[in-house]
N, C-alpha and C positions, 0 to 999 in steps of 0.2 A: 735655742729653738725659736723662739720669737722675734728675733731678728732675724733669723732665714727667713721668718715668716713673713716678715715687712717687708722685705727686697723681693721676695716674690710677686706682693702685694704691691709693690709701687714700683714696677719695670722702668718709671724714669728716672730713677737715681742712679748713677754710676757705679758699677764698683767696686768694692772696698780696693785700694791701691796696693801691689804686694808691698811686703818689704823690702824688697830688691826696688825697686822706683826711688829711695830715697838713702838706702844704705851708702850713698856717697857722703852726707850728711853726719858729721859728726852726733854719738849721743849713744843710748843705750838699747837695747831690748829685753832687757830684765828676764826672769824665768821663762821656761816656753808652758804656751795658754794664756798664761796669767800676766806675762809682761811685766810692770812697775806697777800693774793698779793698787795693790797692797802697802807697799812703801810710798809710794802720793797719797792713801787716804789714809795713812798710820801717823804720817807728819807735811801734809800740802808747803807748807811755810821751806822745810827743812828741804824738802824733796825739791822744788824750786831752786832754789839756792843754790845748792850743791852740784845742781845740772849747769845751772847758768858758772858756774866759777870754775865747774872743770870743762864744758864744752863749750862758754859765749854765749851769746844772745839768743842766735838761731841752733834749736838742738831736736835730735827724733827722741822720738821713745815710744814704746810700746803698753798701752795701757787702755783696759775700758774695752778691750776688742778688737784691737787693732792698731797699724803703726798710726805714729803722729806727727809733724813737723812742731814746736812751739819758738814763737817769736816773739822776744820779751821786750820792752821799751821804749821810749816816743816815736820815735823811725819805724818800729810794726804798725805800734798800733795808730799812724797816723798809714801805714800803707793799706792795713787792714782793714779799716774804720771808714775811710773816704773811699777808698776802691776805686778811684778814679778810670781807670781801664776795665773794670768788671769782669774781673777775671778770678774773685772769689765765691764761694756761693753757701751760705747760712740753710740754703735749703741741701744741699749736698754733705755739709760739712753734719747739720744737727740732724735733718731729717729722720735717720733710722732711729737714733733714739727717741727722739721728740715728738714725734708724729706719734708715735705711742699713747702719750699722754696729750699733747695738742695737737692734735687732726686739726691740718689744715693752718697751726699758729701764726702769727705774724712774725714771728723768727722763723719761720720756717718759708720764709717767701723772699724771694730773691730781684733785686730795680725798682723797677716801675709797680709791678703787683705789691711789692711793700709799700711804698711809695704813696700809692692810691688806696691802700687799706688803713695804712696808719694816718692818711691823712681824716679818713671817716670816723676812726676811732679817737682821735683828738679831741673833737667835739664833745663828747659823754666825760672826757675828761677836763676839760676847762671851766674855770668856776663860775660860777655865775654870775652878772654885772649887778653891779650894787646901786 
């Protein structure tokens, strides 16, 4: 109920992508509702692993609410990480949950808005000259 309520509440997030958008994608969809969230938080380590060895690096699953894509090892997470073409978004991807708890966070903001917020926020974090 509370995340209908935030996509009501924040008309700029996109959303949710069906399952049908990535079912070309090797991977699971676990029980219907529930998805995999139960078997990833009964053993994360094990549940990992077992995706990555039976379906590769890039695998769906359905868990937490919805489908997923996950993409495991240096090749994601430098395609992830750097985003050189800006074509992922931490504000779309975390938002409905996150926003929850941090309105407005700095994971929750996408380029340039990150960019120039975590550069303000650096400051309070760096130590003081001796």
């Amino acid at each position: 109920m509370a995340l209908a309520h935030t996509f009501k509440a924040n008309p700029h997030w996109l959303p949710k992508i069906p399952q049908s958008a990535i079912r070309d994608i090797p991977g699971e969809d676990g029980l219907p509702l529930v998805g995999n969230t139960f078997r990833m938080l009964a053993d994360p380590v094990g549940f990992g692993r077992r995706m990555i060895s039976t379906y590769g690096p890039v695998f769906r699953n359905n868990a937490f609410g919805g489908p997923q894509v996950n993409m495991v090892g240096p090749d994601a997470n430098e395609l992830l990480l750097f985003d050189r073409d800006k074509v992922f978004s931490s504000e779309q991807g975390w938002g409905p949950l996150l926003n929850l708890l941090f309105p407005r966070g700095l994971m929750l903001m996408d380029f340039e808005k990150h960019r120039a917020d975590r550069r303000v926020m650096a400051v309070a974090f760096k130590p003081e000259p001796r």
